[in-house]
N, C-alpha and C positions, 0 to 999 in steps of 0.2 A: 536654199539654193541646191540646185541639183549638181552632180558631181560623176561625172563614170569615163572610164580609158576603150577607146577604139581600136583597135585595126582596120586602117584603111587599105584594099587591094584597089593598085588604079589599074584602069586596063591605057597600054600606049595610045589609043586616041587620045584619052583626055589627060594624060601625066603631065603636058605643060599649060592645062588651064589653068586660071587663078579661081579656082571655086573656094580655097578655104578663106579667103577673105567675105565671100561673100556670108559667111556663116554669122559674122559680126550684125554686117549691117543691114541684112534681111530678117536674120533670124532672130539677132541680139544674144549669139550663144559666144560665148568666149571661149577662146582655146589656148592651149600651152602645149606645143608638138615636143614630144618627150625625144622620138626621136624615126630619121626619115633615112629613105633613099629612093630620090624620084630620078629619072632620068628624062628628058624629053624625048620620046619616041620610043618608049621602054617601061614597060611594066612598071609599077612603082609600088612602095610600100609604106607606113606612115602607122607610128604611134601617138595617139593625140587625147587628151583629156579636154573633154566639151563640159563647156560649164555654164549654167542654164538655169531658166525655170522647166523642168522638164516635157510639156507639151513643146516646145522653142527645140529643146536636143534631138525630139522625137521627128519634128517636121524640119531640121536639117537633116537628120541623116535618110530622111524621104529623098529631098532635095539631093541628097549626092548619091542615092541608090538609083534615080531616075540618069544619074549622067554614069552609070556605069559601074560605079565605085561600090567592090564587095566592103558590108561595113560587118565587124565583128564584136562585141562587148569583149572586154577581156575581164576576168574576174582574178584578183590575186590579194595572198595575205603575206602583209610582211611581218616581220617576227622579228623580235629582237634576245639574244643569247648572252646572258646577264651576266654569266662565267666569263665570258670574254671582252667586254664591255665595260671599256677604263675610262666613260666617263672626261672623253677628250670634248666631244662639243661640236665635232666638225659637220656631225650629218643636220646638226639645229640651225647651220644657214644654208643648207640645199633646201630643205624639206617647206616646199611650196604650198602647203596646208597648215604648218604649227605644227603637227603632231609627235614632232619632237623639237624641244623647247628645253631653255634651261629653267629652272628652277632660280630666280636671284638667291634667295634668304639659304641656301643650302648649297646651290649652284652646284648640285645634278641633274643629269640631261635626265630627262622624263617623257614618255612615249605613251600616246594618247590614241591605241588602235584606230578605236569610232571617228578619228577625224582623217585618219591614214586614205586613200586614197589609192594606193599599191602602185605609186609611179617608178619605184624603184629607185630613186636619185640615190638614198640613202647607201644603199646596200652598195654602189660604185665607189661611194664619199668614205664610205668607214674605211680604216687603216688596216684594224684587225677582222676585218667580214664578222662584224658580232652583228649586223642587219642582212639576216635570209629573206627570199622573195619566193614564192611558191604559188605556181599556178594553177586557179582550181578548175577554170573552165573556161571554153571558149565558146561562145554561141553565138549564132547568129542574128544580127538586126540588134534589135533592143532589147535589151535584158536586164 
């Protein structure tokens, strides 16, 4: 299953369509809007992670580049900072991938880059910011 974070730019014509619905059941892509601000009749903007068989992520964001909608890849690494990082547990039930998880038999939280995602939930949920988020690029369309 394919996995990648957008930026979507709406232009105000189309900020109060419901096109992201139809991402579902045309396209069969699923999504998790990380986070938004559309207004109707006003520019809008939308971080959203499309989850897919990637030919399905490639011909929605055709689908919403035909209605106007600039789409961006975002590429980001989060990093986790050991020194700081006591091991509370909190960011292991935001983290919408697993890739931080506890451990039962030891019960330490444990961070599994390769499944990370870079949605950031983590790095807002931690207490002591021992989850950094750093952004390597942004490009256009599919990436």
């Amino acid at each position: 299953m394919y996995s990648r974070i957008y930026v979507l730019r709406f232009p105000k014509e189309t900020s109060d369509k419901p096109m992201i619905c139809k991402l579902v059941k045309e396209y069969d892509v699923e999504f998790n809007i990380l986070k938004a601000t559309i207004l109707p009749q006003c520019e809008g903007i939308m971080v959203i992670e499309l989850i897919g068989h990637k030919k399905n992520v490639r011909a929605s964001l055709d689908y919403l580049k035909g209605l106007g909608v600039v789409t961006e890849a975002l590429s980001t690494i989060i990093r986790r900072d050991e020194n700081r990082c006591f091991q509370c547990g909190a960011c292991t039930g935001i983290c919408p991938t697993h890739a931080l998880y506890i451990e039962r038999e030891t019960m330490a939280v444990l961070f599994e880059p390769d499944k990370c995602t870079g949605c950031g939930l983590c790095v807002t949920t931690c207490p002591v910011r021992a989850m950094e988020v750093s952004l390597l690029q942004t490009v256009n369309s599919f990436g």
